[in-house]
C-alpha positions as CSV (number, residue, x, y, z in Angstrom):
1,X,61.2,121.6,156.1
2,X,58.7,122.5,153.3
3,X,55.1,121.5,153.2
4,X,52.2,120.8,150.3
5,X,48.9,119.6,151.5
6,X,46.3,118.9,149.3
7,X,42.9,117.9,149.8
8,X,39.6,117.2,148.1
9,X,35.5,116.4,148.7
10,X,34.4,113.3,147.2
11,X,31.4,112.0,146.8
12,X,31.8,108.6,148.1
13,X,31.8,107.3,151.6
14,X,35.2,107.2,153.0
15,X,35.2,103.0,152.8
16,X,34.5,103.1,149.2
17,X,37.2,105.9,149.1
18,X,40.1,103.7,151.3
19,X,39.2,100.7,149.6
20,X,40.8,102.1,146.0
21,X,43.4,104.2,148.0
22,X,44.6,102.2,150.8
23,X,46.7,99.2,149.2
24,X,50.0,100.1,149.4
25,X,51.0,98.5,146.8
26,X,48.0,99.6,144.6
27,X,49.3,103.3,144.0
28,X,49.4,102.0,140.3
29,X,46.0,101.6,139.7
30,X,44.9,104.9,140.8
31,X,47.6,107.6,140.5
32,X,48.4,108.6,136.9
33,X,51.7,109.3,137.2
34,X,52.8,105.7,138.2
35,X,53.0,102.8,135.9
36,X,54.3,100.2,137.9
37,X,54.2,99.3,141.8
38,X,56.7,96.5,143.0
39,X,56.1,94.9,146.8
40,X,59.7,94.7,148.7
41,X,60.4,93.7,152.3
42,X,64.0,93.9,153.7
43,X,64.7,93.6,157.6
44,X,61.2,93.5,158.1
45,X,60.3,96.9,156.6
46,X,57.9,97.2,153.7
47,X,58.5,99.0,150.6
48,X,57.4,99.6,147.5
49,X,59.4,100.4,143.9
50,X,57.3,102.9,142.1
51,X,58.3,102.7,138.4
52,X,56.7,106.6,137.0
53,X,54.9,106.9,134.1
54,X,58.0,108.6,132.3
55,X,60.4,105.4,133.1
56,X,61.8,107.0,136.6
57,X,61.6,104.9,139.3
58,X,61.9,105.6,143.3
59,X,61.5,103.9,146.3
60,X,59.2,104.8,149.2
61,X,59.0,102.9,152.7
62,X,55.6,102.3,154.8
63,X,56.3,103.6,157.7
64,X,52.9,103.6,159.1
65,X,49.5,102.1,157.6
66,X,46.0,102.0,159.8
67,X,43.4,100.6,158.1
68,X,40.5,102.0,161.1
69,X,42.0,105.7,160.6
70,X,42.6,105.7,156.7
71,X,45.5,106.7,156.7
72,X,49.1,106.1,155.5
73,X,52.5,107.4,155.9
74,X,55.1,106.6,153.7
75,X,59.1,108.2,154.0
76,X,60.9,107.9,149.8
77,X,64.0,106.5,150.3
78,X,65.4,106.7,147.3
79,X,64.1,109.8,145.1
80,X,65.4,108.8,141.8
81,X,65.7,112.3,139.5
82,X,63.1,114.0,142.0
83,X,64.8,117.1,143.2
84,X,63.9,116.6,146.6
85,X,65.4,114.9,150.3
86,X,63.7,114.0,153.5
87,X,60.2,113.3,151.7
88,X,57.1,111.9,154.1
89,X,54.0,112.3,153.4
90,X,50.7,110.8,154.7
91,X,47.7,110.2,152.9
92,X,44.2,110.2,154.5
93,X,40.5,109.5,154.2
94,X,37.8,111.5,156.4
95,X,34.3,110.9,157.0
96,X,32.4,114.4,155.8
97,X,29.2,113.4,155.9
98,X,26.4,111.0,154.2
99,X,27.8,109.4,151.1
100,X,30.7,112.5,151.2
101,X,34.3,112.1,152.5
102,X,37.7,114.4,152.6
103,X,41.0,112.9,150.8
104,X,43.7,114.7,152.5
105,X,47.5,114.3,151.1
106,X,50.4,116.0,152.9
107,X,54.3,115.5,152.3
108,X,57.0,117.8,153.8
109,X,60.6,117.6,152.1
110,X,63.3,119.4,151.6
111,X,64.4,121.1,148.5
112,X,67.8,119.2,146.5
113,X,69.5,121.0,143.6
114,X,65.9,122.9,142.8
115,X,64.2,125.9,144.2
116,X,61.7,125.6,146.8
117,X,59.0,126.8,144.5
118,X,59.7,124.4,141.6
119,X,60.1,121.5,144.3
120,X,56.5,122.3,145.6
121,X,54.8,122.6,142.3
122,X,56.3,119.3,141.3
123,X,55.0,117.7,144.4
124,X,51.7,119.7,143.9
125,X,51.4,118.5,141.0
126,X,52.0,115.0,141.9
127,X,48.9,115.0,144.3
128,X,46.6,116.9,142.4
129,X,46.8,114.3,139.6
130,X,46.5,111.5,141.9
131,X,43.2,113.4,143.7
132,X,42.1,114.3,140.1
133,X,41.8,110.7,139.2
134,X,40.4,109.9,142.9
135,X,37.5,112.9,141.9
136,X,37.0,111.1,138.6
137,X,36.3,107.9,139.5
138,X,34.0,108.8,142.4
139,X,32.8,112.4,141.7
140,X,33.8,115.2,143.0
141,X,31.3,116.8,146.0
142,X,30.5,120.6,146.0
């Protein structure tokens, strides 16, 4: 399995931070590359229909959301084009101090008809535009 984590200072406490980030079904309104966010429940699982900003669209599962930690785990169970199988990743929010917290974003995967390398930049990429927009909307802290 490959790994990408990510992570960023913000200036915001990490309530203000969760409360943009934490909704599920709100990846949309934050995350650039993601037009569209669709709420699904089958069997009793919850999932979510990401529609990207380039017309893709792939399908990720909740497979764990905790509100008191800030934090959320989430398995794609149908990648669409994305060159990639086996994706989880977990996004986080940390206390770092007054008015300061830590948005931490890890997925591990395994390459599909792509280099490793190419993979991990495209899922690099991926996070640093949704922590970009995270950083512009709060501030980034030094």
């Amino acid at each position: 399995m490959a790994q990408v984590t990510q992570s960023i200072r913000i200036a915001a406490p990490a309530g203000e931070v969760w409360a943009m980030i934490g909704d599920f079904h709100g990846l949309a309104a934050w995350q650039p590359l993601v037009a569209k966010s669709e709420k699904l429940e089958e069997g009793g699982v919850v999932y979510r229909r990401l529609t990207l900003a380039d017309g893709a669209v792939v399908v990720e599962s909740m497979d764990d959301h905790d509100d008191e930690r800030r934090s959320s785990s989430y398995t794609m169970t149908d990648v669409g084009p994305l060159p990639l199988a086996s994706y989880r990743s977990t996004i986080a929010v940390e206390e770092a101090g007054p008015e300061r917290s830590v948005v931490e974003w890890t997925g591990t995967f395994e390459p599909n008809g792509a280099p490793l390398e190419e993979v991990a930049r495209a899922v690099s990429g991926i996070y640093a535009a949704g922590l970009g927009a995270i950083a512009e909307r709060f501030g980034a802290a030094g």
